[in-house]
C-alpha positions in Angstrom: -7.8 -13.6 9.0 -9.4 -10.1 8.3 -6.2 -8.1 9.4 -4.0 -10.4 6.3 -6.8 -8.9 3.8 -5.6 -6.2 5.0 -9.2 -4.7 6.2 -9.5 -1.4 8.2 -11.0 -1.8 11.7 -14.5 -0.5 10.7 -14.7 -3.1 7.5 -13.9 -5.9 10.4 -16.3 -4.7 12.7 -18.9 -4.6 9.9 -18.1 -8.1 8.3 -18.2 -9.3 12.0 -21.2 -7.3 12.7 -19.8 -5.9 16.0 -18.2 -2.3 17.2 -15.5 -0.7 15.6 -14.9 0.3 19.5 -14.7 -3.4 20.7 -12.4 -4.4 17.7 -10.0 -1.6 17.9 -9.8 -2.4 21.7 -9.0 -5.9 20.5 -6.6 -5.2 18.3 -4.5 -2.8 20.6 -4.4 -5.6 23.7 -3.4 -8.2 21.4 0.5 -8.0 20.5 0.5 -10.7 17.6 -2.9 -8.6 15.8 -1.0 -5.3 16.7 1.9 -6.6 14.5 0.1 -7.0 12.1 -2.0 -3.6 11.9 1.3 -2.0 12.0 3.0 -4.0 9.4 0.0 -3.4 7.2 0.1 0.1 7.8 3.8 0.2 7.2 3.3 -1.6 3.6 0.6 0.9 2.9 3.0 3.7 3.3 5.7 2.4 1.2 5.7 2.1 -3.0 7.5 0.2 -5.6 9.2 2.4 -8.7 10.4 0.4 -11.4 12.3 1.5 -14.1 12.0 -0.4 -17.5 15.1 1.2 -18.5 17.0 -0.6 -15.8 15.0 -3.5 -15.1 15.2 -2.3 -11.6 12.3 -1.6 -8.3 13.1 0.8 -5.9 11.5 1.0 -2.3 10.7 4.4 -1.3 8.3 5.7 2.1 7.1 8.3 0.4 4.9 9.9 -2.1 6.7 12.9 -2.6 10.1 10.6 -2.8 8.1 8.4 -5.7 7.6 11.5 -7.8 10.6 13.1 -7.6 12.3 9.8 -8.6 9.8 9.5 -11.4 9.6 13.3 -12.6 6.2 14.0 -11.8 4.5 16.1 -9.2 3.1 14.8 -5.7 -0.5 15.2 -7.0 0.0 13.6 -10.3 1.6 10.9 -9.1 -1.8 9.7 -6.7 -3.3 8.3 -9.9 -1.0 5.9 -10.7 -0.3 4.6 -7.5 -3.9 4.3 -6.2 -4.6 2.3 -9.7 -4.1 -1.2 -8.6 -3.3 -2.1 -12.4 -2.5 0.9 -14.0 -1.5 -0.5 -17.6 0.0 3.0 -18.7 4.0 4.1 -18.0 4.9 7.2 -16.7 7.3 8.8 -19.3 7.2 5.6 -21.1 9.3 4.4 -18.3 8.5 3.8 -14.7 5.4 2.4 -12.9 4.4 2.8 -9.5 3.0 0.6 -7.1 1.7 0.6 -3.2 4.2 -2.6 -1.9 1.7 -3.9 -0.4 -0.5 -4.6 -4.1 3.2 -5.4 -5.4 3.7 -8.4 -3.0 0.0 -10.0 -3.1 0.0 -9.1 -6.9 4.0 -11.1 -7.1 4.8 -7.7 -9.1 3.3 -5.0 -11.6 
């Protein structure tokens, strides 16, 4: 239940009130929770670009690959993707999202 909230290892140990140790151990001898730590970390790594312009979303793995497509350096582009609801466009045209806020949020 605490790896679909997508919670870190120490954050389970603490709301579980055991060692970060144990649960990592856990975790890595389990297949199905393994799955899922890497799936979450896979979703982390990935953001959502859409372009008003086009009415289209575009996957990309990486930060650097979500500013060029936006125009905007690697630095710049942190802030709008680490605000969850960011309400401003960049360019008055894109917004960027981590995919894993863009499929529990069902979109921007």
């Amino acid at each position: 239940m605490c790896l679909h909230r997508y919670m870190g290892v120490r954050e389970i140990a603490e709301y579980l009130g055991m060692d970060a140790k144990m649960i990592g151990n856990v975790i890595r001898d389990t297949p199905e929770l393994k799955k899922i730590i890497d799936k979450s970390r896979r979703d982390f790594s990935q953001i959502i670009v859409y372009d008003r312009n086009n009415g289209d979303y575009t996957l990309v793995r990486t930060m650097y690959s979500a500013a060029r497509k936006v125009g905007l350096n690697t630095a710049s582009i942190k802030f709008y993707v680490n605000d969850r609801h960011c309400n401003y466009w960049i360019h008055n045209r894109y917004k960027v999202k981590w995919k894993v806020w863009f499929d529990e949020d069902n979109g921007m």
